[in-house]
N, C-alpha and C positions, 0 to 999 in steps of 0.2 A: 157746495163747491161753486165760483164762480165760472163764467163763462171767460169760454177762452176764444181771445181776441185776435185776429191775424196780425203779426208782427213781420213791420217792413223797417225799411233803414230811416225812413223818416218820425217814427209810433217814439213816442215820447212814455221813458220805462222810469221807475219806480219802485223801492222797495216797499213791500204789501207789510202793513200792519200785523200784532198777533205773536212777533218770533224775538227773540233775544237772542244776539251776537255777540260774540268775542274771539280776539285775535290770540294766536297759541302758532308761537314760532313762525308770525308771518303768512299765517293761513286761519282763513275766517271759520270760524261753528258754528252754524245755526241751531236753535233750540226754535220749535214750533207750540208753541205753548197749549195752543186746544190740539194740535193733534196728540202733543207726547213725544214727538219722535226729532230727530237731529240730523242735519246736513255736515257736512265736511266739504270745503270746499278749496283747489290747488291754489298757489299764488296768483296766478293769473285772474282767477272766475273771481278772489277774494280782492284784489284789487280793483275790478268791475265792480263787486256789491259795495268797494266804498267809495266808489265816484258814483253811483244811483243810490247813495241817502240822500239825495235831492232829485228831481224830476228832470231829465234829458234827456236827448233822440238818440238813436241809435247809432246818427251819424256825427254828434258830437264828441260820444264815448267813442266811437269808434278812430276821430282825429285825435283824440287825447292820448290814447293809446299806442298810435302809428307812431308818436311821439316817444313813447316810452319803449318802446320794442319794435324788434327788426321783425316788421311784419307788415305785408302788401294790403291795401283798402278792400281789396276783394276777399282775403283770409281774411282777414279782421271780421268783416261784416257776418261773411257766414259765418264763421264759426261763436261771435254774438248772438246771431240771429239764433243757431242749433240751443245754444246755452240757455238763453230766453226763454226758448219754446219749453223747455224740462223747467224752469223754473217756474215759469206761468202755470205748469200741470200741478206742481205738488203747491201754487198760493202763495212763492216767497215774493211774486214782481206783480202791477200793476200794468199794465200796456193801455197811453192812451192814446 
């Protein structure tokens, strides 16, 4: 397991190598290929994982987003930030 990195608005995030995605009705599935096991993830977190199949901050996802939906730069952050922190636990993001 890697170490898990403190995630702020500036940590430049990444999807972590290892898993295989596919979209099913506008909502991303993760397959973790050494674990075995599969994520599901809602529209919202699934359009996050496919603006970080490249490397960017937290606060650039976060202006992209403000953009696509009715949502204040302080929700937005946190609740990236909450989303991060679980994904960084189970190895699917990079934080650097």
């Amino acid at each position: 397991m890697s170490d898990i990195a403190f995630i702020t608005p500036d940590s430049i995030v990444r999807q972590s190598e290892g898993q295989i995605s596919t979209e099913i009705d506008g909502e991303v599935i993760l397959l973790d290929i050494e674990k075995g096991s599969y994520f599901g993830m809602n529209p919202v977190l699934s359009r996050i994982w496919k603006l970080i199949e490249q490397p960017t901050s937290v606060n650039g996802l976060c202006a992209q987003l403000m953009e696509e939906y009715d949502v204040s730069q302080e929700e937005c952050q946190n609740d990236i930030l909450e989303s991060f922190e679980q994904l960084q636990k189970q190895n699917l993001i990079v934080i650097s």
